[in-house]
LUMTORVO-401838 format. One line per field, with one value per residue (C-alpha): residue number from 0; x, y, z. Coordinates in steps of 0.25 Angstrom, whole numbers. Example, Ala and Ser with C-alpha at 12.3 -4.5 7.8 and 13.67 -1.06 7.14 Angstrom:
BEGIN
i <- c(0; 1) .
X <- c(49; 55) .
Y <- c(-18; -4) .
Z <- c(31; 29) .
# end
This chain:
BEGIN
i <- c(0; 1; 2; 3; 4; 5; 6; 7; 8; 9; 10; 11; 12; 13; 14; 15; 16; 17; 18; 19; 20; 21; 22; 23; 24; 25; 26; 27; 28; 29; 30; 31; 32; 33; 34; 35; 36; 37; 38; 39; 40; 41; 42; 43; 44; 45; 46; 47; 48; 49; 50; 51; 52; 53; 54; 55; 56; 57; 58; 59; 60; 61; 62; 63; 64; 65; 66; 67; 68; 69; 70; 71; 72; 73; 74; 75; 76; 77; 78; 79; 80; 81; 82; 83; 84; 85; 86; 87; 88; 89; 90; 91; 92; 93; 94; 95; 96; 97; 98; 99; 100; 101; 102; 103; 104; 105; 106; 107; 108; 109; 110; 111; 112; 113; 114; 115; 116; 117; 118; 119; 120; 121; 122; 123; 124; 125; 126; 127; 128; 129; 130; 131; 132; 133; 134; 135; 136; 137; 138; 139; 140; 141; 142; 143; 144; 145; 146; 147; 148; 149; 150; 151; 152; 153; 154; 155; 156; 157; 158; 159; 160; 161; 162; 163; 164; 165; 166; 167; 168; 169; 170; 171; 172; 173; 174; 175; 176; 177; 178; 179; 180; 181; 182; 183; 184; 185; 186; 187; 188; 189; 190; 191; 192; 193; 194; 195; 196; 197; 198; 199; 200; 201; 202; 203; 204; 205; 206; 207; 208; 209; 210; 211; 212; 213; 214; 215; 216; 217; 218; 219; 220; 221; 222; 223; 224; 225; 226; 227; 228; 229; 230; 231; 232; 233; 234; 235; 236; 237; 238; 239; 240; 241; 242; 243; 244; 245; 246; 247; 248; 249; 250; 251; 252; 253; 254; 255; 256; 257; 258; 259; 260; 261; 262; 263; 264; 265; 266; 267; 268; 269; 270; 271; 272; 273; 274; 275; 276; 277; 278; 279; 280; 281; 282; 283; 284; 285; 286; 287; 288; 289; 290; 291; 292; 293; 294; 295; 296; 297; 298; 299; 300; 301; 302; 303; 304; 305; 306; 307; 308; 309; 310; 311; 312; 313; 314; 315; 316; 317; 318; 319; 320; 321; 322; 323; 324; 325; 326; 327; 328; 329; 330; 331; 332; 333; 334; 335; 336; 337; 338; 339; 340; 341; 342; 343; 344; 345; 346; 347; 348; 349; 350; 351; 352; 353; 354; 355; 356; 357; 358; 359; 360; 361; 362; 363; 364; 365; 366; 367; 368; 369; 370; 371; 372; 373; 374; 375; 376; 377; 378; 379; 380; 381; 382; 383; 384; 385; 386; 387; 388; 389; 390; 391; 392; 393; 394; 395; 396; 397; 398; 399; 400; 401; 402; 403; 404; 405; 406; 407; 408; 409; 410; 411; 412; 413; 414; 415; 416; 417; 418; 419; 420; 421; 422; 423; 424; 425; 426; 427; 428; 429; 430; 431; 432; 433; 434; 435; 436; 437; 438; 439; 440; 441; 442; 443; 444; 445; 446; 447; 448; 449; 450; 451; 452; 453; 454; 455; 456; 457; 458; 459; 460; 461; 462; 463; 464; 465; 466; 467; 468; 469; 470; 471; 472; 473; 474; 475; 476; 477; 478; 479; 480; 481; 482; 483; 484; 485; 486; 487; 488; 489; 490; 491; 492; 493; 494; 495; 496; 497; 498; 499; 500; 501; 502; 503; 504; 505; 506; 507; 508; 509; 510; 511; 512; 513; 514; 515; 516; 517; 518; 519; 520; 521; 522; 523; 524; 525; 526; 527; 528; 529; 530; 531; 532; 533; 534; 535; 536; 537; 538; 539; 540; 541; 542; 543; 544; 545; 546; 547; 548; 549; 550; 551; 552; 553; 554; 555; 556; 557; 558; 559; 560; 561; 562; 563; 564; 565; 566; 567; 568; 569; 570; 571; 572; 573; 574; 575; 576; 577; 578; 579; 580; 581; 582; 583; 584) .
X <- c(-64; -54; -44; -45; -59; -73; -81; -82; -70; -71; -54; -49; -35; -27; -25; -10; -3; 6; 16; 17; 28; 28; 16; 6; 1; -7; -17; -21; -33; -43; -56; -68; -77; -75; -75; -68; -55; -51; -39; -40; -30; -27; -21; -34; -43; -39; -48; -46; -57; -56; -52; -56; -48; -54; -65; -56; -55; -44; -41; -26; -28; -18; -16; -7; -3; 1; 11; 25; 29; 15; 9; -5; -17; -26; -40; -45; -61; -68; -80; -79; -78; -68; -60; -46; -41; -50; -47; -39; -29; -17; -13; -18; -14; -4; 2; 16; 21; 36; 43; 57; 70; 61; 70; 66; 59; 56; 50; 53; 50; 43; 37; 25; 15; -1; -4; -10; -1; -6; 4; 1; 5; 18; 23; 23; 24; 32; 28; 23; 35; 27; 14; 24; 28; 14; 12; 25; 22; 9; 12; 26; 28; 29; 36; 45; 37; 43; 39; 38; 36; 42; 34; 45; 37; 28; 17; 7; 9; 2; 7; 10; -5; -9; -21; -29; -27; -29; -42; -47; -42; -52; -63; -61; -55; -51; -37; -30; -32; -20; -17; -19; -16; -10; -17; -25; -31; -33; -44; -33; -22; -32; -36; -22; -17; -28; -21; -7; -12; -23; -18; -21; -8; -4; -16; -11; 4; 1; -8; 3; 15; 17; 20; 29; 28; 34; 30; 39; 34; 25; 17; 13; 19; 34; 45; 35; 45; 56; 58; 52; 52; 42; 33; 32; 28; 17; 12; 8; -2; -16; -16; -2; -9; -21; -11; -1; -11; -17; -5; 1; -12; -15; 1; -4; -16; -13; 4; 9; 0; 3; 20; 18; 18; 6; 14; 17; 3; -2; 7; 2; -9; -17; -16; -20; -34; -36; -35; -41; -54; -66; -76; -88; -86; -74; -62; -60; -45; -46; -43; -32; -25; -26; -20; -12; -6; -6; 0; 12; 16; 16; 26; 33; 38; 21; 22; 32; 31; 46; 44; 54; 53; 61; 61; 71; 82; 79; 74; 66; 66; 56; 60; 50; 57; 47; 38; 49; 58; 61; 64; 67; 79; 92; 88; 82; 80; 73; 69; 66; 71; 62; 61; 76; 77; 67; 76; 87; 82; 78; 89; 101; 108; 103; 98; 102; 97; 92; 82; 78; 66; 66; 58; 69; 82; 93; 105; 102; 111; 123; 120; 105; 110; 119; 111; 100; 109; 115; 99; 96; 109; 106; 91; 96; 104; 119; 118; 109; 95; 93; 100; 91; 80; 85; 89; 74; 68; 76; 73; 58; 61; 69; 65; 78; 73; 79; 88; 100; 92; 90; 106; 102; 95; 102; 116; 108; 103; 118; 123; 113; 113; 129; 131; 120; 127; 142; 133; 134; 118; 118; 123; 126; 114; 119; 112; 104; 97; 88; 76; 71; 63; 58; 70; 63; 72; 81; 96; 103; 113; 125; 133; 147; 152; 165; 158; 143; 130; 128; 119; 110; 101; 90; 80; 67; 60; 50; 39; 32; 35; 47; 57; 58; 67; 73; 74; 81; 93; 93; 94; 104; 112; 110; 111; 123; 129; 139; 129; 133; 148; 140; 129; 139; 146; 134; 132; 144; 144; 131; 139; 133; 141; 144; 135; 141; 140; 143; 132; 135; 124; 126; 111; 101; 99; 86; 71; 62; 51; 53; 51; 62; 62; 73; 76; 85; 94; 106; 115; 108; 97; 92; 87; 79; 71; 59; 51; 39; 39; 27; 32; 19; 13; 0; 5; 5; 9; 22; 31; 43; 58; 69; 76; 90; 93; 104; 110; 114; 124; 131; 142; 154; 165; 176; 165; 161; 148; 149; 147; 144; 159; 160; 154; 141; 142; 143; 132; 122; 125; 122; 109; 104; 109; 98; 89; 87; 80; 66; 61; 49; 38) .
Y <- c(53; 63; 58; 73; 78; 71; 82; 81; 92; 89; 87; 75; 78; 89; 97; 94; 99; 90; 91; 108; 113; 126; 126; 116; 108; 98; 95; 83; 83; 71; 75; 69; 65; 67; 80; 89; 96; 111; 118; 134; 143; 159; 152; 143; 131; 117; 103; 90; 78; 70; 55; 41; 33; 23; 33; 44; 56; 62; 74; 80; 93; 99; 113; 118; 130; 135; 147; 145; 149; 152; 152; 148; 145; 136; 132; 116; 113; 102; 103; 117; 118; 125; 115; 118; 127; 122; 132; 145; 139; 137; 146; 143; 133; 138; 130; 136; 132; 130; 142; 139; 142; 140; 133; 119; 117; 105; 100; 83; 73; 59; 50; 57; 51; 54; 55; 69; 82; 80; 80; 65; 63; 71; 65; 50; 55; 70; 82; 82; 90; 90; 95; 105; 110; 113; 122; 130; 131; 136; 146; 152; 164; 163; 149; 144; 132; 118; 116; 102; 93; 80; 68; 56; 45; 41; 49; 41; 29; 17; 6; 16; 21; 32; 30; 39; 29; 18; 23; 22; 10; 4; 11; 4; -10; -19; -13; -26; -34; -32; -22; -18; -3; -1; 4; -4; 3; 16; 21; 20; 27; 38; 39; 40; 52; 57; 57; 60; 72; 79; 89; 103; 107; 95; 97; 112; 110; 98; 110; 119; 112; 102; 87; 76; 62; 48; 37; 26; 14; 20; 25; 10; 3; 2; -5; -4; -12; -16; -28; -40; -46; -36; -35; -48; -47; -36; -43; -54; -46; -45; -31; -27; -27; -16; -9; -6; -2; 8; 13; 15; 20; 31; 34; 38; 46; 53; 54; 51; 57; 72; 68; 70; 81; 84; 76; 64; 64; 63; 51; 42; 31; 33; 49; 46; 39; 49; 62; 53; 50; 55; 48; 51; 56; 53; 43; 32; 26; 16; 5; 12; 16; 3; -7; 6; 3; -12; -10; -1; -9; -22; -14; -2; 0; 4; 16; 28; 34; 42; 55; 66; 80; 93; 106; 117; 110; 99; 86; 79; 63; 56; 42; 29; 22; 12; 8; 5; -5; -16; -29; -41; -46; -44; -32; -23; -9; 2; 7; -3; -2; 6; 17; 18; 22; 33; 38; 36; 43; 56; 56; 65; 79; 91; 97; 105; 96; 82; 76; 63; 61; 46; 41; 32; 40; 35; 37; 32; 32; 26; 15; 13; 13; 2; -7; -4; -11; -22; -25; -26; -34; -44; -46; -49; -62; -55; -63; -74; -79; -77; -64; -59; -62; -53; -44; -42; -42; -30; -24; -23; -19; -8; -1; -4; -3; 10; 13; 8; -5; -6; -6; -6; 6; 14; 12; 15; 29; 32; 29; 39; 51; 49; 50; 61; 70; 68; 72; 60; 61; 77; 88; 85; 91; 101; 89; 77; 76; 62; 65; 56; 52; 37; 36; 46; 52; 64; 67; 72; 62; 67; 57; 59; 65; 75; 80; 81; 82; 82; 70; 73; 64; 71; 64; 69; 59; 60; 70; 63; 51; 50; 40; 35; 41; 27; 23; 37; 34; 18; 24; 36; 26; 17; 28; 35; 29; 14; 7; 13; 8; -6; -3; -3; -16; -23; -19; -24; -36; -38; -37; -20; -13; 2; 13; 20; 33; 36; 48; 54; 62; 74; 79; 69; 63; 70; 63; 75; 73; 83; 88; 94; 106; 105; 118; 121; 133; 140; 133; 119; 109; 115; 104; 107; 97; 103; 96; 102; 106; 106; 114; 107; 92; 97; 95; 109; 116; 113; 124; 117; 117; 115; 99; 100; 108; 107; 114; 103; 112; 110; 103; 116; 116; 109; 98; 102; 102; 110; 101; 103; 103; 92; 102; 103; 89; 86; 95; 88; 75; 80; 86; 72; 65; 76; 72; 58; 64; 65; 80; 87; 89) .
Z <- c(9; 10; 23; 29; 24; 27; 19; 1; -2; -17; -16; -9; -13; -17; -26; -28; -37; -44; -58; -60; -69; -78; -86; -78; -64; -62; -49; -44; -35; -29; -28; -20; -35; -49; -56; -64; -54; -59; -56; -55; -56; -62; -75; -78; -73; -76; -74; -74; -70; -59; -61; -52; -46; -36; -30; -30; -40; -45; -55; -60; -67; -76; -76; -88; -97; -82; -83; -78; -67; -59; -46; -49; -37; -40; -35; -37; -43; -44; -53; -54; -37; -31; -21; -18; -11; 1; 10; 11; 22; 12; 2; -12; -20; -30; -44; -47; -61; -64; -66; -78; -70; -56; -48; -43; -28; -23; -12; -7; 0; 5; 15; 22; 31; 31; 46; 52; 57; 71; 82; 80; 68; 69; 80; 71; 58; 61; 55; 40; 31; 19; 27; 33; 21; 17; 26; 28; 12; 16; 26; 22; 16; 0; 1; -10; -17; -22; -36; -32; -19; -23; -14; -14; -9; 3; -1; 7; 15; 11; 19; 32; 35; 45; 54; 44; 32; 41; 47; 33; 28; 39; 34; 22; 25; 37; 39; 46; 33; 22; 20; 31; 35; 21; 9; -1; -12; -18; -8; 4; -6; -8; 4; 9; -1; 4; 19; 13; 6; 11; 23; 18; 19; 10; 1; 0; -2; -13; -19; -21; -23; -34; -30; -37; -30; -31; -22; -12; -6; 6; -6; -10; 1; 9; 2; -11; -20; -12; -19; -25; -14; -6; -19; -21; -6; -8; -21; -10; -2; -3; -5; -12; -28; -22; -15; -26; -36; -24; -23; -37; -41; -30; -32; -47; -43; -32; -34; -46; -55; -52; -53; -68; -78; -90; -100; -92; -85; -101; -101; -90; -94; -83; -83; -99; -94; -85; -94; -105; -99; -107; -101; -93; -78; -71; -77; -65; -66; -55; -65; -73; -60; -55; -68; -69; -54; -53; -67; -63; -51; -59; -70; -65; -79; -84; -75; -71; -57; -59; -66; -70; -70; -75; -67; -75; -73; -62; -65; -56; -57; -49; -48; -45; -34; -30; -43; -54; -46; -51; -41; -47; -39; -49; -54; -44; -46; -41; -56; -66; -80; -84; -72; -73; -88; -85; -74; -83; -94; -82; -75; -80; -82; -90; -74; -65; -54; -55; -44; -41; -34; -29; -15; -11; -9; -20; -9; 2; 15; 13; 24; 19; 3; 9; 16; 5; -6; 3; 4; -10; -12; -1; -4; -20; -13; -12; 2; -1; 0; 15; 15; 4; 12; 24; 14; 9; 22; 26; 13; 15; 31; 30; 17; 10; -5; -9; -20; -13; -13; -27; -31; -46; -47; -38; -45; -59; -53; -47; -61; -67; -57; -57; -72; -71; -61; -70; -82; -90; -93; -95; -89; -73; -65; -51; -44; -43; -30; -27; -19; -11; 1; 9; 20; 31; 32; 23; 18; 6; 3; -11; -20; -18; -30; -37; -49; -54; -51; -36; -31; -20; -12; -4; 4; 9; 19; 26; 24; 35; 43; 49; 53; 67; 76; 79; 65; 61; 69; 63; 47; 50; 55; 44; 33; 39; 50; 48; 42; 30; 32; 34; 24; 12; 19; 18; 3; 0; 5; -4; -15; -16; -24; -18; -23; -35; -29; -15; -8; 7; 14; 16; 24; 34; 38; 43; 50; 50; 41; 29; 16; 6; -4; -15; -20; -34; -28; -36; -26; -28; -24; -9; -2; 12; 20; 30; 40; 48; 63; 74; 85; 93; 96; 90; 76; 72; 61; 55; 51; 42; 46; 37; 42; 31; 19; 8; -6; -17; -25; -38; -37; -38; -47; -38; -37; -23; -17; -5; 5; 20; 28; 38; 51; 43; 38; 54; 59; 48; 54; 69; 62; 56; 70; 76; 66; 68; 85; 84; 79; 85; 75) .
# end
């Protein structure tokens, strides 16, 4: 049932529209029974069937030979009945085709929370940016569109359950036995899309404006792969084996399926079965999905979850942060072999701008990239068999299983992205800009450099679910204040060598929950973050209110960058010491 409709509507889910570029779209949909979905527009009518997976039905339908350029409004059947739009109290949903030369928007962001926006759910979980968004979109006069909303993990919350999802897990199962208020199958993963994604101003937005995703641990479960040690702990449980296979597989249907283009689609196996089926009434892939999950998790290297993609002359590169480590103790790493010759082979010059979309930020705070390596170090044995005991147990507790805790990979990307931005793998791009979310909270960070491509870290985190007041002042200080001094102490005395390149932040920190827009501009990469603001404790309608906002020029001539004097570098900091206060709305 669908979590915000008892009646039959014929669509659970969506539309949303997924990969677009000049000369096709594609929608995904879930629908309440099997048919035939159709897809209506002044350039012609597109239809795909529906296919199973555990009770619930699906369809993806291609629409191709699309004009460059376009802005094209589209109505949704199924079986011939007109069901979307459902009502006239958004404007239509449109499909705008890539445009050559139209310069690249992008909208960004990660973590958000299911919970309703009441004044309730607002006071716990802040006002909803991406939800905000939606309806400043809706409302404004002739808005400027992203070509692209980039979703950097969190999607849905499988392990941290609102009372919704929990009220239905006791309709199905006694909730105090393992695992407990946590997901376990594929109903419950449906079930909790269905809650993520089905507030009609969500369901309009995802209508209208394209979607790229990648998952982080929340989307399985937190610290999902922080070592061997916590898998081997998982692969203990009664539950773990149903869960992961859930997971992986509703991440397919409802997530990952819509990330690729026509031609990599024809690729997949499973996408193969799907469009391959000429049997009798409707294909059910419960099974496939299921050896196909179970499959992936046991041997990352039988499935991708990174893809690339080449706007004009930026390159997008969505790395798999979670999926493809590897954590056999002596050779950690974030990317196994063969995830990091795929990157290797994608990331390079020939752009005007590089991004690199990645859950976990790749430069951290200087104090939490510290500690994070002094971690990895002591729970590898650099102090001894009691200490990498400790050293794992504050592993799992405090999340420290980002990049800068996989020392490996994160020397191996410097490497790359360096020689990259001094043109030794092509022509040097203006800048290459890592995107990224999972902290809760945001900041631009920018590797110290003379010559060469600009490196730019921006973070976008959360959408919605923010970090405790108390906590906010514990992590500036431990990103920003000494603990850095006595962060890299500690590295050392693990035996860390230092980074091999050095970063200062240079915007943030900031709490608010927010959602970016990256805009390729003449003078550079703009970069703004936006949250949404009740001016009532009812809830209300949120307008949206610009939090930060920054131009990542081209290096100049001399080799300068432009960078703010030290009474504006000042004035930022007294903004992100306000910051950490609580905000209303």
């Amino acid at each position: 049932m669908h979590p915000e409709d008892t009646t039959a509507a014929p669509l659970v889910l969506g539309p949303m529209l997924r990969h677009v570029d000049g000369s096709s779209a594609c929608i995904w949909v879930e629908t309440r029974h099997a048919g035939t979905v159709g897809v209506q527009t002044g350039a012609g009518t597109w239809t795909a069937p529906t296919f199973g997976v555990h009770g619930h039905h699906y369809a993806l339908v291609l629409l191709d030979g699309l004009p460059a350029g376009a802005e094209l409004a589209y109505q949704v059947t199924v079986d011939g009945h007109r069901v979307w739009p459902e009502n006239d109290d958004f404007p239509p949903s449109v499909i705008r085709t890539h445009a050559e030369g139209e310069p690249l928007r992008m909208a960004f962001g990660s973590c958000r929370t299911s919970v309703p926006h009441d004044a309730a759910g607002n006071r716990e979980h802040g006002v909803d940016a991406l939800r905000s968004y939606a309806i400043h979109m809706a409302t404004a006069q002739d808005p400027a569109w992203p070509a692209l909303a980039l979703l950097l993990g969190d999607q849905v919350y499988a392990d941290i359950t609102s009372e919704a999802m929990q009220e239905f897990i006791r309709g199905r199962r006694d909730i105090n036995e393992p695992p407990g208020a946590e997901l376990r199958d594929y109903e419950e993963y449906a079930h909790l899309y269905g809650l993520a994604w089905s507030d009609p101003a969500i369901r309009w937005l995802f209508s209208t404006l394209p979607t790229a995703m990648i998952f982080d641990d929340h989307d399985i479960r937190d610290d999902w792969n922080a070592s061997l040690s916590w898998r081997r702990k998982m692969e203990q449980t009664s539950w773990w084996h149903g869960r992961i296979v859930a997971g992986l597989g509703s991440y397919w249907v409802h997530q990952h399926l819509g990330n690729l283009s026509p031609a990599e689609r024809a690729a997949d196996p499973l996408w193969r079965r799907i469009a391959g089926h000429r049997g009798a009434g409707e294909l059910d892939l419960s099974e496939d999905l299921d050896a196909f999950a179970e499959l992936a998790d046991r041997d990352a290297t039988t499935y991708r979850w990174s893809y690339c993609r080449d706007v004009d002359d930026v390159r997008l590169l969505v790395v798999d942060s979670r999926a493809a480590r590897q954590l056999e103790p002596g050779s950690r790493s974030l990317l196994d072999a063969d995830e990091r010759a795929w990157v290797d082979e994608r990331l390079h010059g020939g752009f005007r701008h590089l991004l690199i979309g990645t859950s976990l930020p790749f430069l951290l705070p200087k104090g939490l990239h510290h500690v994070e390596s002094w971690d990895e170090a002591i729970s590898e044995g650099a102090w001894g068999r009691t200490w990498s005991r400790i050293g794992e147990t504050i592993r799992q507790a405090v999340d420290l299983e980002h990049w800068a805790a996989f020392q490996n990979s994160f020397r191996h990307i410097a490497q790359l992205v360096v020689d990259t931005a001094d043109g030794k793998r092509g022509p040097a791009p203006d800048t290459i800009t890592f995107l990224s979310g999972d902290v809760h909270f945001s900041y631009v960070a920018e590797v110290k450099r003379d010559a060469g491509s600009r490196i730019i870290q921006a973070v976008c985190s959360p959408m919605r679910n923010p970090m405790p007041p108390a906590l906010r002042v514990f992590v500036s200080s431990m990103a920003y204040g000494p603990a850095r001094l006595f962060g890299s102490l500690l590295a050392r005395s693990a035996g860390v060598a230092p980074p091999p390149i050095d970063w200062v932040k240079i915007r943030g920190p900031w709490f608010d929950n927010n959602l970016a827009v990256l805009e390729d501009t003449p003078q550079g990469l703009r970069l703004g973050w936006s949250r949404g603001v009740v001016e009532h404790d009812d809830g209300g309608t949120p307008a949206l209110e610009q939090v930060a906002g920054i131009t990542v020029g081209p290096r100049n001539a001399d080799g300068t960058t432009g960078r703010p004097t030290a009474a504006t570098r000042m004035r930022r900091r007294l903004d992100s010491l306000l910051r950490l206060l609580p905000r209303r709305g």
